[in-house]
N, CA, C and O of each residue as an XYZ file, in Angstrom:
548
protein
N       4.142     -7.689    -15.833
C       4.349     -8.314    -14.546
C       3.365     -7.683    -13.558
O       3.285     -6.478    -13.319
N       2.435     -8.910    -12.876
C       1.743     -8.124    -11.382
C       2.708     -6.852    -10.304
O       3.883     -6.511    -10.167
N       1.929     -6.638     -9.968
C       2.553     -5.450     -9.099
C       3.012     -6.130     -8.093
O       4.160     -5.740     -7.877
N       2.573     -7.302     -7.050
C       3.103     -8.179     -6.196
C       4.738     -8.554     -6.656
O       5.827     -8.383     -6.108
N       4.327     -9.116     -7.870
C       6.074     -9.795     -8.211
C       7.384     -8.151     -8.718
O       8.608     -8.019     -8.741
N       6.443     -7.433     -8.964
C       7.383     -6.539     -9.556
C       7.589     -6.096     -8.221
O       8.630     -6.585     -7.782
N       6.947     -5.284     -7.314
C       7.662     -5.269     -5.979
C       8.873     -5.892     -5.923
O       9.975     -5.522     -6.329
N       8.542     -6.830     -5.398
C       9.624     -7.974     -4.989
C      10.769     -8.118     -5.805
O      11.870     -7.976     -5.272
N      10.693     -8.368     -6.968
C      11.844     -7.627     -7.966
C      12.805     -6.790     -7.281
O      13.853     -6.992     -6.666
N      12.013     -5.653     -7.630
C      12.795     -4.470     -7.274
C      13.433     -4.801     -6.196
O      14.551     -5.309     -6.287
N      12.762     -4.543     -4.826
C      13.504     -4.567     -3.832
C      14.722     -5.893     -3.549
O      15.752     -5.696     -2.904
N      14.426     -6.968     -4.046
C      15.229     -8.106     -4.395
C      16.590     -7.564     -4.645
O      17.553     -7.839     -3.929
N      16.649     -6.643     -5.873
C      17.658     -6.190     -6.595
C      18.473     -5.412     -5.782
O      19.699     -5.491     -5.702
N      17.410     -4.327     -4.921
C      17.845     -3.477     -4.003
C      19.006     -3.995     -2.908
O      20.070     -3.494     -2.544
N      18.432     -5.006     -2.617
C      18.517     -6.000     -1.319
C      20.191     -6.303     -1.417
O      21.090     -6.082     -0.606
N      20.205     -6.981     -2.935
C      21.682     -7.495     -3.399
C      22.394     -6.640     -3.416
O      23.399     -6.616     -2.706
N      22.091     -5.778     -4.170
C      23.241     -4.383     -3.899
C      23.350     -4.116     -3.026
O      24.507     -4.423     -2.740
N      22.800     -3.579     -2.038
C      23.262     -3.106     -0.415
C      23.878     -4.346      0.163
O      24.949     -4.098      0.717
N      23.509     -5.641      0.200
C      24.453     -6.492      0.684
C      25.621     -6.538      0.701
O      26.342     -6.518      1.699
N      26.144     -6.653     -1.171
C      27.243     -6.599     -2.219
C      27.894     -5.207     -1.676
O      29.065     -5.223     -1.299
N      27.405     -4.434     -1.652
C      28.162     -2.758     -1.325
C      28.544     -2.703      0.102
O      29.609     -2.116      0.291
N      27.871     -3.225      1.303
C      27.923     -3.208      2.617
C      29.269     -4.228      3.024
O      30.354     -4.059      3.580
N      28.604     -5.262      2.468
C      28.841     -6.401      3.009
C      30.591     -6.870      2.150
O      31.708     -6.964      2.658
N      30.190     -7.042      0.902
C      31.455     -7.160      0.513
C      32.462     -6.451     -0.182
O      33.468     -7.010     -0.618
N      32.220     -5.183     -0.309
C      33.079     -3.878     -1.311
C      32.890     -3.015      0.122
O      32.537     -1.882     -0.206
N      32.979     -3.106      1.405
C      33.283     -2.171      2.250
C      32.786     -1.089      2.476
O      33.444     -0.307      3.162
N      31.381     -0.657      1.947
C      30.926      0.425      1.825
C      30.526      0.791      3.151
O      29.986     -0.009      3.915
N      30.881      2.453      3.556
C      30.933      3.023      5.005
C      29.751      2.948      5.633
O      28.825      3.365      4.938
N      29.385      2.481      6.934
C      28.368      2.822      7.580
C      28.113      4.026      8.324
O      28.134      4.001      9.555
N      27.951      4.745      7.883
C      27.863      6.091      8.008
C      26.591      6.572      7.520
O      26.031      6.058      6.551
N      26.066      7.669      8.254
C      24.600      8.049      7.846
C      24.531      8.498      6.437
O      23.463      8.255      5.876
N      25.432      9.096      5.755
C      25.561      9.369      4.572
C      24.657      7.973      3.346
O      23.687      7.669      2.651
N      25.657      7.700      3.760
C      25.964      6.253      2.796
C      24.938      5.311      3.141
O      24.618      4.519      2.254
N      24.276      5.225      4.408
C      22.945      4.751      4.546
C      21.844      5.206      3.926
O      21.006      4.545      3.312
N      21.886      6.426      4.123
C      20.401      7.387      3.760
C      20.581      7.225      2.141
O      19.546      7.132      1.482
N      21.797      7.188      1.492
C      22.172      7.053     -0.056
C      21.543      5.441     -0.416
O      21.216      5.013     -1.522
N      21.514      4.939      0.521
C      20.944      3.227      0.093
C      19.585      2.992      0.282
O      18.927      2.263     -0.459
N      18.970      3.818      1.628
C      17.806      3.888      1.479
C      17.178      4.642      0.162
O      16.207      4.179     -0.436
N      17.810      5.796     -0.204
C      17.224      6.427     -1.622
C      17.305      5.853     -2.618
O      16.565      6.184     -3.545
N      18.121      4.925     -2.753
C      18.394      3.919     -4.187
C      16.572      3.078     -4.328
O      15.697      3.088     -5.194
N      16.687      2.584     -3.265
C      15.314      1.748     -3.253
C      14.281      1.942     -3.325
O      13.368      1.233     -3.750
N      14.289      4.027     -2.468
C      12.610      4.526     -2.627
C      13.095      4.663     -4.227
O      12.634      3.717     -4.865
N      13.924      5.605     -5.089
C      14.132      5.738     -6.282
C      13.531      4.632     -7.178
O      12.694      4.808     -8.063
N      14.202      3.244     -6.733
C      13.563      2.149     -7.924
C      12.777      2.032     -7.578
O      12.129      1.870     -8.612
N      11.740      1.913     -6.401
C      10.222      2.090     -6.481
C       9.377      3.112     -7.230
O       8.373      2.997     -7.933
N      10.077      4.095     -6.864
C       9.427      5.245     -7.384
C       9.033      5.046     -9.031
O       7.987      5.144     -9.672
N      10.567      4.684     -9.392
C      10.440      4.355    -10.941
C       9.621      3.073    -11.234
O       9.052      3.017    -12.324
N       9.552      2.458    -10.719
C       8.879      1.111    -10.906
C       7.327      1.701    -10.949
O       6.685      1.347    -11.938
N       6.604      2.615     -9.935
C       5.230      3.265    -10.109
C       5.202      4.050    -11.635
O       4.367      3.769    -12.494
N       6.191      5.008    -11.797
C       6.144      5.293    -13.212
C       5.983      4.542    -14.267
O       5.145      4.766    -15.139
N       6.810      3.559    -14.259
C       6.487      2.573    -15.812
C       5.134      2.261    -15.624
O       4.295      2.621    -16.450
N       4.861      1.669    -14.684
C       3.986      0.811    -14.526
C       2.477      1.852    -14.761
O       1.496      1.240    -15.183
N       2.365      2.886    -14.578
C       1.555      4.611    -14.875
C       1.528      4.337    -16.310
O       0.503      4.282    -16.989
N       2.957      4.134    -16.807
C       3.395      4.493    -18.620
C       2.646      3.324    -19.304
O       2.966      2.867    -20.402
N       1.628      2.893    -18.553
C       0.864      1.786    -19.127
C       1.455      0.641    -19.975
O       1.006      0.399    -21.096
N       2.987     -0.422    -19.144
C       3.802     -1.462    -19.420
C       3.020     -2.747    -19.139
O       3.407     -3.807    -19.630
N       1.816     -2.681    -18.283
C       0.895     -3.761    -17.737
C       0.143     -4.549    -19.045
O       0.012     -5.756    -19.251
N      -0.315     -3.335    -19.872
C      -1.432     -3.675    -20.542
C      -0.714     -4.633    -21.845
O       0.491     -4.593    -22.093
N      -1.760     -5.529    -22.645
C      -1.773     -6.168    -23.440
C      -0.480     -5.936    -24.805
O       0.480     -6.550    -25.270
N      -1.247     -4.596    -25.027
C      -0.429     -3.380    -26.541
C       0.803     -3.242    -25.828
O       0.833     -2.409    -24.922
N       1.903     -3.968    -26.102
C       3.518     -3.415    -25.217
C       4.278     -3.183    -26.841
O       4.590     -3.989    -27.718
N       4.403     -1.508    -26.723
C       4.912     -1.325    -28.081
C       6.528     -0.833    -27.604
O       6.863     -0.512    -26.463
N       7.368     -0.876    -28.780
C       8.914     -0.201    -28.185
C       8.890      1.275    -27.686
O       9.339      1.647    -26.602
N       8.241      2.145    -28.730
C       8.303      3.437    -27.827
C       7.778      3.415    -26.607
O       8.261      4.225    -25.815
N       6.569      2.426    -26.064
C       5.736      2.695    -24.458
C       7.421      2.051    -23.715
O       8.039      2.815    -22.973
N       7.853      0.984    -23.946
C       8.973      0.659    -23.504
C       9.943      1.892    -23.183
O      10.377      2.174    -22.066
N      10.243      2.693    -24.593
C      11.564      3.031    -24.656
C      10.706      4.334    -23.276
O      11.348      4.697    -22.291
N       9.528      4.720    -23.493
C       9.315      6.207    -22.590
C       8.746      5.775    -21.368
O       8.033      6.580    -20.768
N       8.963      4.450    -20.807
C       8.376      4.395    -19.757
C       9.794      3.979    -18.950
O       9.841      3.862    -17.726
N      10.816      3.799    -19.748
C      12.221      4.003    -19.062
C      12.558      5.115    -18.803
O      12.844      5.508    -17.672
N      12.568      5.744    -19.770
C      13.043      7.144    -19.983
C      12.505      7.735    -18.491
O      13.376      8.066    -17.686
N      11.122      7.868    -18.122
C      10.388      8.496    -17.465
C      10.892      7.800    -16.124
O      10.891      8.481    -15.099
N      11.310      6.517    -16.082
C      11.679      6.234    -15.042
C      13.140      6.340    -14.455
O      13.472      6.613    -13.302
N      13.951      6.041    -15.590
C      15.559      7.145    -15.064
C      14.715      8.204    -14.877
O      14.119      7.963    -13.827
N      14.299      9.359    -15.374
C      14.410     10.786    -14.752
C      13.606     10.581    -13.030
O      14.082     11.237    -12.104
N      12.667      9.842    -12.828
C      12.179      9.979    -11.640
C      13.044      9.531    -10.353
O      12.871      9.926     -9.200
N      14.168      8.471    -10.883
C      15.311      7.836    -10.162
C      16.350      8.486    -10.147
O      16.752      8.608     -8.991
N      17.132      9.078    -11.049
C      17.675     10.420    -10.953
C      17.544     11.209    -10.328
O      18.416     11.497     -9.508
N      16.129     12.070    -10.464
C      15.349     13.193     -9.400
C      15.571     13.105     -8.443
O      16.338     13.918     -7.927
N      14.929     11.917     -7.608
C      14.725     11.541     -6.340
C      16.155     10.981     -5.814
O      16.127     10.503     -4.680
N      17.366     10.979     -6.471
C      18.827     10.775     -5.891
C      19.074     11.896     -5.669
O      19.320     12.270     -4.522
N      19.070     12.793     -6.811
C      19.329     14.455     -6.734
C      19.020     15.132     -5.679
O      19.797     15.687     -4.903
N      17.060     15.062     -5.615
C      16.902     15.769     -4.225
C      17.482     15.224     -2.970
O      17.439     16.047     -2.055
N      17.995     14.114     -2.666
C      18.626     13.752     -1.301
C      19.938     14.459     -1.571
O      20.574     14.754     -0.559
N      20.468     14.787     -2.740
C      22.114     15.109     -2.902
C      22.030     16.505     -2.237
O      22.646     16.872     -1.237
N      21.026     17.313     -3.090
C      20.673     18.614     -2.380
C      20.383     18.974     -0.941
O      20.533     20.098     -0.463
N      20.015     18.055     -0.393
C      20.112     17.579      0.866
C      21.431     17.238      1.742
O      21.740     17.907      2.728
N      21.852     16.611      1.483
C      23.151     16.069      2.615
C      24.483     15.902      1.680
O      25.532     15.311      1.936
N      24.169     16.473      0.749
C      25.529     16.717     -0.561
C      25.704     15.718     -1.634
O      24.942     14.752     -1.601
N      26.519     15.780     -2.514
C      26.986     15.113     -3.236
C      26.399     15.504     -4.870
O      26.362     14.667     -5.771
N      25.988     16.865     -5.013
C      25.361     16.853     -5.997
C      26.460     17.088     -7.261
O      26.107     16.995     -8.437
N      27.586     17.347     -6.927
C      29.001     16.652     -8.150
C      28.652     15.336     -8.658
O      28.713     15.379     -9.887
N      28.368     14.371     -8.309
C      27.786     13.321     -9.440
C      26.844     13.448    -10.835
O      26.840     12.818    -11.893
N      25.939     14.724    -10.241
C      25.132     14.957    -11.118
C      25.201     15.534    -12.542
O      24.319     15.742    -13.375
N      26.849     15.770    -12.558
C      26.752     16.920    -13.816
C      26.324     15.812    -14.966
O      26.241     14.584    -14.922
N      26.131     16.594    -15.816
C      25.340     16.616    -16.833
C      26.192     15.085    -17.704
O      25.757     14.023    -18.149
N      27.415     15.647    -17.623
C      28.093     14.424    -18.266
C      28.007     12.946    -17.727
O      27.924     11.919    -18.400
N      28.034     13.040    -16.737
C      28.249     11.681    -15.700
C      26.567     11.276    -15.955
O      26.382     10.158    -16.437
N      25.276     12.161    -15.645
C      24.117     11.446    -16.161
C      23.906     10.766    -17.617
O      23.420      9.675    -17.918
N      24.394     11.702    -18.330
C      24.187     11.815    -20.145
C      25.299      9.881    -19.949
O      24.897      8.855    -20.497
N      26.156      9.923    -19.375
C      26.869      8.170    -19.560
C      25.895      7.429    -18.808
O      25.456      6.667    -19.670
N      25.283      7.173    -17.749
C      24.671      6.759    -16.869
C      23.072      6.068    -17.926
O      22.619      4.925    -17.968
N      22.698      7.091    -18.496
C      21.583      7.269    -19.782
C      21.840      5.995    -20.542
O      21.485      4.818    -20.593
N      22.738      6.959    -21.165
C      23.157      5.807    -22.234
C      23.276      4.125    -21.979
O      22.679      3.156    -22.449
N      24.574      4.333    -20.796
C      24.539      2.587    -20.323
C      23.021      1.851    -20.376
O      22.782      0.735    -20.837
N      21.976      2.886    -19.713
C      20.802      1.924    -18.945
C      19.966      1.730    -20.109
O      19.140      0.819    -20.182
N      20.222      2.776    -21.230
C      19.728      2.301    -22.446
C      20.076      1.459    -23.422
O      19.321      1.213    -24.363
N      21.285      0.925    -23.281
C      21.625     -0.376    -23.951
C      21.413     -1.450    -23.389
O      21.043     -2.423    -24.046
N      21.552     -1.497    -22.394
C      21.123     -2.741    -21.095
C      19.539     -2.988    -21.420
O      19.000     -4.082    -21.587
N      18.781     -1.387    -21.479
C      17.383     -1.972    -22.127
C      17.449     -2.718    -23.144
O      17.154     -3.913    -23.101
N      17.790     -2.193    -24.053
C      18.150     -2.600    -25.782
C      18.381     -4.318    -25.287
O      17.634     -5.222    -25.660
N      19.556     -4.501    -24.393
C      20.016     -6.194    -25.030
C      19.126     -6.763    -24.080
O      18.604     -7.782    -24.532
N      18.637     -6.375    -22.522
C      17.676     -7.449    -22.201
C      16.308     -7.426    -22.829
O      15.568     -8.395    -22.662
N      15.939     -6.445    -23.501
C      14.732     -6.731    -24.440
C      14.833     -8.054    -25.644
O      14.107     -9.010    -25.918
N      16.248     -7.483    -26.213
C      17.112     -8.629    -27.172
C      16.705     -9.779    -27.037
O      16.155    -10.526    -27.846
N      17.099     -9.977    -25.554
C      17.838    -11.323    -24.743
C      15.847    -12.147    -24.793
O      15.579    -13.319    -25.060
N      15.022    -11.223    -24.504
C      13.860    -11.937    -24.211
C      12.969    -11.848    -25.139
O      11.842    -12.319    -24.991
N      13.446    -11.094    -26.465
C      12.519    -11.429    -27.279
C      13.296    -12.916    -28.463
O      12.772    -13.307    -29.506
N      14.388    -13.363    -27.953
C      14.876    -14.312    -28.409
C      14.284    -15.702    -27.406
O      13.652    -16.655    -27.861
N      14.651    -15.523    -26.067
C      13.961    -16.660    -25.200
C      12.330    -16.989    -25.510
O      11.908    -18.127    -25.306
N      11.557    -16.065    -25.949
C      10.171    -15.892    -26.419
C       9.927    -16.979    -27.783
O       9.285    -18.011    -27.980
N      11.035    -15.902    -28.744
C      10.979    -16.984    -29.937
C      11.777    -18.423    -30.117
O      11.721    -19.119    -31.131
N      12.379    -18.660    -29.162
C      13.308    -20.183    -29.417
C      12.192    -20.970    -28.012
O      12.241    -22.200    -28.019
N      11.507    -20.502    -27.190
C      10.828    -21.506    -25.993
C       9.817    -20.617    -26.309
O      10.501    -19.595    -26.359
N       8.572    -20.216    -26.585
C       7.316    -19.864    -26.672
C       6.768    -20.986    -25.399
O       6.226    -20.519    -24.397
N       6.922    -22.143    -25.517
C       6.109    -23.100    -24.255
C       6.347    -22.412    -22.955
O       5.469    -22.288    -22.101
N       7.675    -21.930    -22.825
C       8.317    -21.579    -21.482
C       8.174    -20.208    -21.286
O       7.388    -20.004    -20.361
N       8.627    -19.149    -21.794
C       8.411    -17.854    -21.858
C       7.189    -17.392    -22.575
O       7.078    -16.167    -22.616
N       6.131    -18.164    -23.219
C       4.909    -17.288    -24.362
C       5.700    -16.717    -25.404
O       6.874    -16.368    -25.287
N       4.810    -16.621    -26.693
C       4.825    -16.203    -27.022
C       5.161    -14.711    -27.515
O       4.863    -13.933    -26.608
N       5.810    -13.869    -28.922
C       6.379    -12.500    -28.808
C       4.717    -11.811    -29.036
O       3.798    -12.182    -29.766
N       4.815    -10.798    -28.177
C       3.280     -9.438    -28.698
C       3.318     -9.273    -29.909
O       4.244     -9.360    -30.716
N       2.275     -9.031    -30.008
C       2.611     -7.614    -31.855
C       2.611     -6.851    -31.169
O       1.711     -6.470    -30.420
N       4.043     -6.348    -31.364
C       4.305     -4.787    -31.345
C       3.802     -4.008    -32.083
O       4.139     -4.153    -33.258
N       2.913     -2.985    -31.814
C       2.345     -1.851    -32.296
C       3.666     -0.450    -32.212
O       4.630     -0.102    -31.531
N       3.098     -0.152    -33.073
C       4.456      0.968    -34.017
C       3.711      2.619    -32.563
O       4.251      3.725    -32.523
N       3.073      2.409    -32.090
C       2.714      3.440    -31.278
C       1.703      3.103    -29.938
O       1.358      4.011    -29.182
C-alpha cells in the first residue's frame, strides 16, 4: 500500500476508536484519557513507519518480512504507550502477562486477515490481483 492511503488507514481506524470510546462507551474526558488517545495514534503511526522500514512495500512480500514487520511494530506501539505510562501512570497494564495476551491476539488477527486475503486474491484475482510468490525468506 502507498504511504498516502496507508496514512489514512491508520488514522481512519484511529478516528473510529476515539469516536466509539468517546462518543459511545463513555470514555472520560479527562487529560489522562485524552493524552492516552492521542498516543494510540502517534503509536499506530509510529508502527505503520516501522513496517513500512521492514521493507512490506516492495514486490518480494514473504511471511517472515510479514510476520517481523509486525512483530517490530507491536514492540514500537507498545513502547511508545509505555513511555507515556511512565509518564502520567498506568504502567500496571504493562505486565508482562497482559502484553504476552495482547501478542498473541494481534497475532492471530494477523494469521486470519492474511487468511481472509489470500483467499479473496485466489477466488477474485480480477478484483483483488493476483497471490505473490512467497519467498521462504
Amino acid at each position: 500500500m502507498r504511504r498516502g492511503p496507508a496514512v489514512m488507514a491508520v488514522l481512519g481506524v484511529w478516528a473510529t476508536n476515539q469516536i466509539l470510546g468517546f462518543g459511545l462507551l463513555g470514555y472520560p474526558w479527562t487529560p489522562y484519557a485524552l493524552a492516552f488517545g492521542v498516543a494510540l495514534g502517534a503509536g499506530s503511526l509510529a508502527a505503520l513507519v516501522v513496517a513500512r522500514r521492514a521493507g512490506l512495500t516492495g514486490a518480494g512480500i514473504s511471511p517472515a518480512r510479514v510476520a517481523a514487520a509486525s512483530g517490530l511494530g507491536f514492540i514500537v506501539y507498545e513502547t511508545s504507550l509505555f513511555a507515556l505510562a511512565l509518564t502520567i501512570g498506568g504502567t500496571e497494564t504493562f505486565a508482562p502477562r497482559i502484553v504476552l495476551q495482547i501478542a498473541v491476539n494481534e497475532g492471530l488477527w494477523l494469521a486470519g486477515l492474511l487468511a481472509f486475503y489470500a483467499l479473496l486474491r485466489r477466488t477474485a484475482p480480477g478484483r483483488f490481483g493476483s497471490l505473490p510468490a512467497f519467498r521462504l525468506a
